[in-house]
PDB file of N, CA, C and O in Angstrom:
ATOM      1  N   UNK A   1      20.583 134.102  81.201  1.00  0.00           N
ATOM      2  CA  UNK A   1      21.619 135.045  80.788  1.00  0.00           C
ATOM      3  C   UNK A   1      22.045 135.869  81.986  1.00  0.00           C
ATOM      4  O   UNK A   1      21.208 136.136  82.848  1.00  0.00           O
ATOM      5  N   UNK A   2      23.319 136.294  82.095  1.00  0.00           N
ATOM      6  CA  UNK A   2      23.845 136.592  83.536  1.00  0.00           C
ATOM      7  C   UNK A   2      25.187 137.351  83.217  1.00  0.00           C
ATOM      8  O   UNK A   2      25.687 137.899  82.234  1.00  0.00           O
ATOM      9  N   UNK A   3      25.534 137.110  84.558  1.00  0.00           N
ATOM     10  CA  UNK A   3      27.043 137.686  84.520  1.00  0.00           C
ATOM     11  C   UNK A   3      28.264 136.895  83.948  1.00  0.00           C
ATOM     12  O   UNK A   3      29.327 137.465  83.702  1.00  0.00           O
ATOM     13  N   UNK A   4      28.049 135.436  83.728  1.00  0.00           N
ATOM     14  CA  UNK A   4      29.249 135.218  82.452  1.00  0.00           C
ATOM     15  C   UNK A   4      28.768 135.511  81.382  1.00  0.00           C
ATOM     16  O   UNK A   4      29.633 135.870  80.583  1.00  0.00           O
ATOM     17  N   UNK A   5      27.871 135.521  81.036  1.00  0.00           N
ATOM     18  CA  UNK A   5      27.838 135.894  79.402  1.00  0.00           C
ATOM     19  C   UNK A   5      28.607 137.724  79.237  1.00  0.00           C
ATOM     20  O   UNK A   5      29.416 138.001  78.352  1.00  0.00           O
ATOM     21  N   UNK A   6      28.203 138.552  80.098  1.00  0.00           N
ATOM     22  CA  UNK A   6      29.169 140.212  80.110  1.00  0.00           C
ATOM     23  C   UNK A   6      30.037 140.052  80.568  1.00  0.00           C
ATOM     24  O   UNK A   6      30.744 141.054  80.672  1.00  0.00           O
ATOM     25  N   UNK A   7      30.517 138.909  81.073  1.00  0.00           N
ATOM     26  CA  UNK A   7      32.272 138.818  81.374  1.00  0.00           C
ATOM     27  C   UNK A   7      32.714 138.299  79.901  1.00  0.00           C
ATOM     28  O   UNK A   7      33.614 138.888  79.302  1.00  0.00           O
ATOM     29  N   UNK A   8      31.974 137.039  79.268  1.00  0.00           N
ATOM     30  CA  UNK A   8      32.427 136.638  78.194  1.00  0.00           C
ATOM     31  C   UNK A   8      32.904 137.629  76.786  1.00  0.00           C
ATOM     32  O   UNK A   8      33.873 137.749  76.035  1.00  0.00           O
ATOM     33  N   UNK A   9      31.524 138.230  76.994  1.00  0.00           N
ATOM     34  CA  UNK A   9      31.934 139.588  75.663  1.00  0.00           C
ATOM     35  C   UNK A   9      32.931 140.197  76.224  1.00  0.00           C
ATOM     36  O   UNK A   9      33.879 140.537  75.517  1.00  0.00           O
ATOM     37  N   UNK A  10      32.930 140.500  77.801  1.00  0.00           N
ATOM     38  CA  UNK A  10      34.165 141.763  77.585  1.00  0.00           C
ATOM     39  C   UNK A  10      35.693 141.078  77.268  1.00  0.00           C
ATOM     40  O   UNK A  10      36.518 141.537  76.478  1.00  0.00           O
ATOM     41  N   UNK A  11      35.829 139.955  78.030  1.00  0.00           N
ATOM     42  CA  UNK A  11      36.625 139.085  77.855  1.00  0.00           C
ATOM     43  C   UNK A  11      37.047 139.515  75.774  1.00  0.00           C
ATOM     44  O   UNK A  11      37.728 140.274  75.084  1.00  0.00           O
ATOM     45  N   UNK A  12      36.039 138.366  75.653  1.00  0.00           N
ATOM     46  CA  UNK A  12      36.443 138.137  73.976  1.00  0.00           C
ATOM     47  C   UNK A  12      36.635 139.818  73.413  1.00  0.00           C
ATOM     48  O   UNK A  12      36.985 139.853  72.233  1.00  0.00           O
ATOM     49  N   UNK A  13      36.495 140.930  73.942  1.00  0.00           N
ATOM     50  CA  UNK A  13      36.585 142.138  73.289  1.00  0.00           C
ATOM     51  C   UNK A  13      37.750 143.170  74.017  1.00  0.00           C
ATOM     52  O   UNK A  13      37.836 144.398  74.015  1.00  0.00           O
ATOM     53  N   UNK A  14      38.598 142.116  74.636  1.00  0.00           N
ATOM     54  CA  UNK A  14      39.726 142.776  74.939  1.00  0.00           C
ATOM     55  C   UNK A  14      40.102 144.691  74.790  1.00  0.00           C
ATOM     56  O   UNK A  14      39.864 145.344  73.774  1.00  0.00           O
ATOM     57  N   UNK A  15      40.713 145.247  76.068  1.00  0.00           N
ATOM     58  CA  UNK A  15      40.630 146.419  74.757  1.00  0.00           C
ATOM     59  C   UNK A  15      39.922 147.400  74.545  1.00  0.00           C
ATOM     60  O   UNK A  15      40.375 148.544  74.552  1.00  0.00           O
ATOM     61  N   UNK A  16      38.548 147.077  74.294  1.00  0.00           N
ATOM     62  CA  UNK A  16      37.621 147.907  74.034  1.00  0.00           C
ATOM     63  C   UNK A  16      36.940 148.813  75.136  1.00  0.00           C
ATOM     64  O   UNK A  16      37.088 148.566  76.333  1.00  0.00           O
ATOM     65  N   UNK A  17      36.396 149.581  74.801  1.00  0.00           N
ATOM     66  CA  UNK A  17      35.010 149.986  76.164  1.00  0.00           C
ATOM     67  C   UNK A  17      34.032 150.177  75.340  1.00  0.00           C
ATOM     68  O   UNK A  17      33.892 150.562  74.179  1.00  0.00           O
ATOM     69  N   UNK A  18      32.872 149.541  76.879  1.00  0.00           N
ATOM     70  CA  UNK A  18      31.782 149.792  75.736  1.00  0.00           C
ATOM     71  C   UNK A  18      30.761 150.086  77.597  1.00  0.00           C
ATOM     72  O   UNK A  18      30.921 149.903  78.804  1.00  0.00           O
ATOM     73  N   UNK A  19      29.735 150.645  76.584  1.00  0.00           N
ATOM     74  CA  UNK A  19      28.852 151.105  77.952  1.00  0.00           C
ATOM     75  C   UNK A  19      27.532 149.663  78.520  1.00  0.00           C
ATOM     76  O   UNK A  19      27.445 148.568  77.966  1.00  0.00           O
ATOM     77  N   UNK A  20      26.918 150.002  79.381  1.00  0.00           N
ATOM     78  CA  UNK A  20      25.916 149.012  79.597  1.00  0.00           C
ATOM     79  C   UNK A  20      24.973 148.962  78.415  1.00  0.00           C
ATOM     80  O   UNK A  20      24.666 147.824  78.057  1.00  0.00           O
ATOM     81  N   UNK A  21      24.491 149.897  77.787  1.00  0.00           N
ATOM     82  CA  UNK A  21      23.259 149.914  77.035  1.00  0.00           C
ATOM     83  C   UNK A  21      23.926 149.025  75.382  1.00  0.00           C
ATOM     84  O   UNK A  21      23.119 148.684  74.518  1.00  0.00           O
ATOM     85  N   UNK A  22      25.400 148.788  75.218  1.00  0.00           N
ATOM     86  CA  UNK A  22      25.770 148.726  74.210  1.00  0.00           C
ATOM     87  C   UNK A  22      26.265 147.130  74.718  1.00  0.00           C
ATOM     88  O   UNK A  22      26.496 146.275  73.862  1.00  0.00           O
ATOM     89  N   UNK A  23      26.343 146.954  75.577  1.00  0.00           N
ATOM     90  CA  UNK A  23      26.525 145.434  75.949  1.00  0.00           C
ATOM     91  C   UNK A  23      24.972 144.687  75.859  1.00  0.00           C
ATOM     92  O   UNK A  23      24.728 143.664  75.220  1.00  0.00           O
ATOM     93  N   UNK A  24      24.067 145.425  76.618  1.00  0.00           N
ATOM     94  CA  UNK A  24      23.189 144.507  76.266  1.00  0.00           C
ATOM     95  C   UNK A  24      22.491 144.698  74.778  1.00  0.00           C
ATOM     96  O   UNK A  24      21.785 143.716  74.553  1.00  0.00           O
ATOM     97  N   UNK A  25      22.472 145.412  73.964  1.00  0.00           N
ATOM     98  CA  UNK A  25      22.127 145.368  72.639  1.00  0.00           C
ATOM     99  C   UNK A  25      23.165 144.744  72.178  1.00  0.00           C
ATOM    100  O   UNK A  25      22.859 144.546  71.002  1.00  0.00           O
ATOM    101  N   UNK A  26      24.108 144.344  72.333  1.00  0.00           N
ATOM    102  CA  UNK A  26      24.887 143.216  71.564  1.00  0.00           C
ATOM    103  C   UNK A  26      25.023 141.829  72.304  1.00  0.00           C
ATOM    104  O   UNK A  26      25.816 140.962  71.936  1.00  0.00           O
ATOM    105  N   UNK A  27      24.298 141.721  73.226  1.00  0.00           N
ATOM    106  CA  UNK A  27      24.011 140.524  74.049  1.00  0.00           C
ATOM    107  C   UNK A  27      22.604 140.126  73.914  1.00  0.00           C
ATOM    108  O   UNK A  27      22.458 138.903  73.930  1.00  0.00           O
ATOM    109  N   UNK A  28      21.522 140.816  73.785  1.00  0.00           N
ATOM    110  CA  UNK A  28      20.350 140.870  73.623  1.00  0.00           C
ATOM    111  C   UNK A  28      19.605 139.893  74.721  1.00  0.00           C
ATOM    112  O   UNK A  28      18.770 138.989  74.701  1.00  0.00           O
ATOM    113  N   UNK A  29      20.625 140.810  75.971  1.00  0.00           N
ATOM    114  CA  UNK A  29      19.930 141.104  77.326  1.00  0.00           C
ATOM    115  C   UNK A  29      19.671 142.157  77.839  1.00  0.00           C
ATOM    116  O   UNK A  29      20.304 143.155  77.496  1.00  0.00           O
ATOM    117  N   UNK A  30      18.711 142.230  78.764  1.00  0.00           N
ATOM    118  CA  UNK A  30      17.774 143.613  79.732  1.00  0.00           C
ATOM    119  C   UNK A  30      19.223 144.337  80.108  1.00  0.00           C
ATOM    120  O   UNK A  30      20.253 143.826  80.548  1.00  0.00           O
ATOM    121  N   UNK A  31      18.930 145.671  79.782  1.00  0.00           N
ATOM    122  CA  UNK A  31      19.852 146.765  81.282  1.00  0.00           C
ATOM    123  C   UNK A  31      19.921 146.349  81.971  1.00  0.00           C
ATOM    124  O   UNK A  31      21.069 145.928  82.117  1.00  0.00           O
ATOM    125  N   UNK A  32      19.057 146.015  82.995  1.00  0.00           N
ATOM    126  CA  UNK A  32      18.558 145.854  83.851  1.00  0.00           C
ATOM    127  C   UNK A  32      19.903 144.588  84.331  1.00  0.00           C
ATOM    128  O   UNK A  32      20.863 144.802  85.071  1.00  0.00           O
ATOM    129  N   UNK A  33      19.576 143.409  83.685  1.00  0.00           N
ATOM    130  CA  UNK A  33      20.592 142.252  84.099  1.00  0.00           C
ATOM    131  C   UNK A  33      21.970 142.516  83.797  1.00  0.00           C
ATOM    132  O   UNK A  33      22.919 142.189  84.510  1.00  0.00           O
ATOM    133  N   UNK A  34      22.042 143.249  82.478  1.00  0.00           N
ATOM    134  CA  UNK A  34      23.657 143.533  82.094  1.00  0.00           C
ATOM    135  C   UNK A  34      23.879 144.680  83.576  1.00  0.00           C
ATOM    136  O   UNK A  34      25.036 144.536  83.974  1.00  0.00           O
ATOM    137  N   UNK A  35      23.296 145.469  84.234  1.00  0.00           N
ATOM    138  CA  UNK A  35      23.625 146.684  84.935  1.00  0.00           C
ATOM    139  C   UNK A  35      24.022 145.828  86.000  1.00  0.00           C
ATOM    140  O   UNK A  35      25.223 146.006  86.201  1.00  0.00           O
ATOM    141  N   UNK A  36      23.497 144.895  86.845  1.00  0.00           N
ATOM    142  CA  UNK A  36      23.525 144.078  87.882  1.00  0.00           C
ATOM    143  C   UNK A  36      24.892 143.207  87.686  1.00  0.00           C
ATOM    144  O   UNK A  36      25.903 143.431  88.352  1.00  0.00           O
ATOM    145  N   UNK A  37      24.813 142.330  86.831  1.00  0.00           N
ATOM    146  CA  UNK A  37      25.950 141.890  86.061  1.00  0.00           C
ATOM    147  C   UNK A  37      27.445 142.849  86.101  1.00  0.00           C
ATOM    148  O   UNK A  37      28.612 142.499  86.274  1.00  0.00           O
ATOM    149  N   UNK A  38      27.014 143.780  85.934  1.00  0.00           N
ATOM    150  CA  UNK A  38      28.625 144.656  86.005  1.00  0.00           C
ATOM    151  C   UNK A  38      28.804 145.304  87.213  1.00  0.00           C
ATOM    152  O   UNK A  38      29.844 145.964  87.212  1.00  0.00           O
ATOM    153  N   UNK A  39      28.287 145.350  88.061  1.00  0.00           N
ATOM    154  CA  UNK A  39      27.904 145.840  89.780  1.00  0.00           C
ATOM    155  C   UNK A  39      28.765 144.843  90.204  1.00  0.00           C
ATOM    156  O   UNK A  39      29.816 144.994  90.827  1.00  0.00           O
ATOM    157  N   UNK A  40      28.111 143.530  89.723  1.00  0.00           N
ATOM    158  CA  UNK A  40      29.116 142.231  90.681  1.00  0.00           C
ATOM    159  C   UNK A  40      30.755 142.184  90.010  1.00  0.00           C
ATOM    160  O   UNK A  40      31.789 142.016  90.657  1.00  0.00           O
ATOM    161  N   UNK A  41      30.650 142.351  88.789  1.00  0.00           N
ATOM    162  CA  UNK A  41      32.056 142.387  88.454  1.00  0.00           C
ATOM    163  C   UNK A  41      33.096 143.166  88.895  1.00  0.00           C
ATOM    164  O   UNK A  41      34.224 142.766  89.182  1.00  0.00           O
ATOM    165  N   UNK A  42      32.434 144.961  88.966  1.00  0.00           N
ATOM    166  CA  UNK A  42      33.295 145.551  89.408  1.00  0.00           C
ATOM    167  C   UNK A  42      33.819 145.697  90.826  1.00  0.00           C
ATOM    168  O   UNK A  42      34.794 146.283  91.296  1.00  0.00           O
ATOM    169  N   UNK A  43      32.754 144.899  91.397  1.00  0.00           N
ATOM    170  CA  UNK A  43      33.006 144.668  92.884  1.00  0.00           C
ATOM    171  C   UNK A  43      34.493 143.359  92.807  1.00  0.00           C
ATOM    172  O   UNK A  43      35.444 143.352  93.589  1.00  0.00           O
ATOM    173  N   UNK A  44      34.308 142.539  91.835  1.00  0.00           N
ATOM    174  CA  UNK A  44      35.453 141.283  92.283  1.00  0.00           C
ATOM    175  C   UNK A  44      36.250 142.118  91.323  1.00  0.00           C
ATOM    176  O   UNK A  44      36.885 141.346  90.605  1.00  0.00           O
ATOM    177  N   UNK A  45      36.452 143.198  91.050  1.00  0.00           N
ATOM    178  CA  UNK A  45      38.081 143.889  90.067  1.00  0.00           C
ATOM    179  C   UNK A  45      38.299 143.727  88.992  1.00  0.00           C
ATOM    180  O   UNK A  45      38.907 144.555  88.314  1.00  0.00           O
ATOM    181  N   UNK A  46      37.797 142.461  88.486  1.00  0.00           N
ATOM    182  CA  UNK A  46      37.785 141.454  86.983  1.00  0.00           C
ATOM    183  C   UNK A  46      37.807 142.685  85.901  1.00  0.00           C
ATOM    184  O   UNK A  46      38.489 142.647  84.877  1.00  0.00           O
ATOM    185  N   UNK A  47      37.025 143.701  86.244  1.00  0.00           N
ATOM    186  CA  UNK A  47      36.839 144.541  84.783  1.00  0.00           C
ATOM    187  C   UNK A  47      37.180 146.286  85.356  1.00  0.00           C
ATOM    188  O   UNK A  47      37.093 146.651  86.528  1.00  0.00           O
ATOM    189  N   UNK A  48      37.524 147.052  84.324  1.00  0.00           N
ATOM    190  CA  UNK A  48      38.266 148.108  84.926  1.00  0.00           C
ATOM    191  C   UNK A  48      36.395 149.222  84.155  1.00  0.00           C
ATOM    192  O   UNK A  48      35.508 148.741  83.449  1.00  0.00           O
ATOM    193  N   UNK A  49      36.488 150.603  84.678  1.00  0.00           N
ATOM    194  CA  UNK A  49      34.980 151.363  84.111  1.00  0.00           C
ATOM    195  C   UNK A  49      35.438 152.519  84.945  1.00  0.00           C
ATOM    196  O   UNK A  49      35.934 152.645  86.064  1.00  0.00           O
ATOM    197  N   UNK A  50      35.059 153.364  83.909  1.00  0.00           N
ATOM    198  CA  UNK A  50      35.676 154.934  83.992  1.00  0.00           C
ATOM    199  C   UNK A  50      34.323 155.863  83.581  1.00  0.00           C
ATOM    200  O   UNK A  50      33.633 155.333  82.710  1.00  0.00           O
ATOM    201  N   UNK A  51      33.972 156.816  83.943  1.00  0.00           N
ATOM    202  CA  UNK A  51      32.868 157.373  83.945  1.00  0.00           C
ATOM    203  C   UNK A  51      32.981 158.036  82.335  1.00  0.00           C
ATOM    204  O   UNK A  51      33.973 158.032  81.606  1.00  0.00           O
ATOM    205  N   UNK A  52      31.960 158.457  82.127  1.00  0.00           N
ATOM    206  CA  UNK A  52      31.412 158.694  80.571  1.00  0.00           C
ATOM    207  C   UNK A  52      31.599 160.739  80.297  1.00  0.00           C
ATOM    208  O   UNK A  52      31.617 161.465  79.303  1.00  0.00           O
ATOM    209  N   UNK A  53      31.705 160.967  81.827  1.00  0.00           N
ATOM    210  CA  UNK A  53      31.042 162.055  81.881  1.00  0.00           C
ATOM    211  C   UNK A  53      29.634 162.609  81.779  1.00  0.00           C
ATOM    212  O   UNK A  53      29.444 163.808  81.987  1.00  0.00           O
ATOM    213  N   UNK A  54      28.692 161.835  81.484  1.00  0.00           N
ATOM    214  CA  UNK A  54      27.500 162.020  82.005  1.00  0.00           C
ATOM    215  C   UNK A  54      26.909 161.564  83.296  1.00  0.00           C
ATOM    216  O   UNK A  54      27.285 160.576  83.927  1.00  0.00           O
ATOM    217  N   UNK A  55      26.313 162.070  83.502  1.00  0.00           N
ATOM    218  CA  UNK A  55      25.493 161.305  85.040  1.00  0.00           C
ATOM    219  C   UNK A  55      25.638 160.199  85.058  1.00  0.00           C
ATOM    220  O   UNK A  55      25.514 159.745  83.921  1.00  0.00           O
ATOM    221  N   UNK A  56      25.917 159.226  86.016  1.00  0.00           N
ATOM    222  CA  UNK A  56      25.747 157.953  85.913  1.00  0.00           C
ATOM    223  C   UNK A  56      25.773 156.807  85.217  1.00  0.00           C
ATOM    224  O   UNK A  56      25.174 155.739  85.345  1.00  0.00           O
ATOM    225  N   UNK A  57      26.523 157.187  84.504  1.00  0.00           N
ATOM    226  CA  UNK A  57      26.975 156.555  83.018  1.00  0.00           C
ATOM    227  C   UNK A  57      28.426 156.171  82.764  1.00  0.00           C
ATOM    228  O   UNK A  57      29.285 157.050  82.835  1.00  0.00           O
ATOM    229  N   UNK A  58      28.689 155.167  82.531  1.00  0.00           N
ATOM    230  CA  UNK A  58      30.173 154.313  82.825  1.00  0.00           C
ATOM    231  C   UNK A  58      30.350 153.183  81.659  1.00  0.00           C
ATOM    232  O   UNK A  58      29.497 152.333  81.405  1.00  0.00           O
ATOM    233  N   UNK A  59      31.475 153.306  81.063  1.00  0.00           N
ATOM    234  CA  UNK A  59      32.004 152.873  80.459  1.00  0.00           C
ATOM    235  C   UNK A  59      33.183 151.186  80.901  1.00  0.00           C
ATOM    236  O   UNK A  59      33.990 151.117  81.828  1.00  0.00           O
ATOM    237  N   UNK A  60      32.925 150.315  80.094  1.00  0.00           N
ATOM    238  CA  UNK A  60      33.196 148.941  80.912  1.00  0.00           C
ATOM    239  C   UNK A  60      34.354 148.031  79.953  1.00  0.00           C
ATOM    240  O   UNK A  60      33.888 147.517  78.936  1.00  0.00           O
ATOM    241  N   UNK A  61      35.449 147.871  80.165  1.00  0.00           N
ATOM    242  CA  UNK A  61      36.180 146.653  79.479  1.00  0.00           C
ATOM    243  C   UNK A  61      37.042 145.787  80.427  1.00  0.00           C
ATOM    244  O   UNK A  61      37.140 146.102  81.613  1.00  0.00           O
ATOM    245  N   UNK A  62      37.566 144.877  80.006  1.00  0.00           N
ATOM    246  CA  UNK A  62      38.106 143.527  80.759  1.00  0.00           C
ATOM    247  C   UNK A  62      39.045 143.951  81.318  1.00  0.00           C
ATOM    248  O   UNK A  62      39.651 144.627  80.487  1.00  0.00           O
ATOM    249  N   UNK A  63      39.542 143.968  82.223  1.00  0.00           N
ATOM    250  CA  UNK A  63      41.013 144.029  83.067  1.00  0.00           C
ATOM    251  C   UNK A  63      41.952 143.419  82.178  1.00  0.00           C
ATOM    252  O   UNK A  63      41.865 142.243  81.826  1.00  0.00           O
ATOM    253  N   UNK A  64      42.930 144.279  81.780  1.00  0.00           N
ATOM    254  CA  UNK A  64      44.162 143.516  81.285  1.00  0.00           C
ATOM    255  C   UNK A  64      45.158 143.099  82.194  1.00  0.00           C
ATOM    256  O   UNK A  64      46.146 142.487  81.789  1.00  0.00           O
TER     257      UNK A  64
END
């Protein structure tokens, strides 16, 4: 389990935001890999993430 499967959900969930902890409880993968996973994405642009307003905490959906 990796980084297409959190491209795939965000993909198929157009639209939405959702945070790391809520991707991998609906992926029922580690933080840990979903967090890494969205590091590489937002590095290639693919997905847009806007801060939560808490510390370190970011919010994630697909590039339209």
């Amino acid at each position: 389990m990796g980084q297409q499967e959190v491209y795939d959900f965000l993909k198929k969930n157009k639209g939405k935001w959702f945070t790391s902890r809520e991707i991998s409880e609906a992926l029922g993968i580690s933080i840990g890999s979903v967090t890494m996973s969205l590091k590489k994405l937002r590095k290639s642009g693919i997905i847009d993430f806007e801060s939560t307003g808490k510390k370190n905490t970011f919010r994630y959906r697909f590039k339209e």
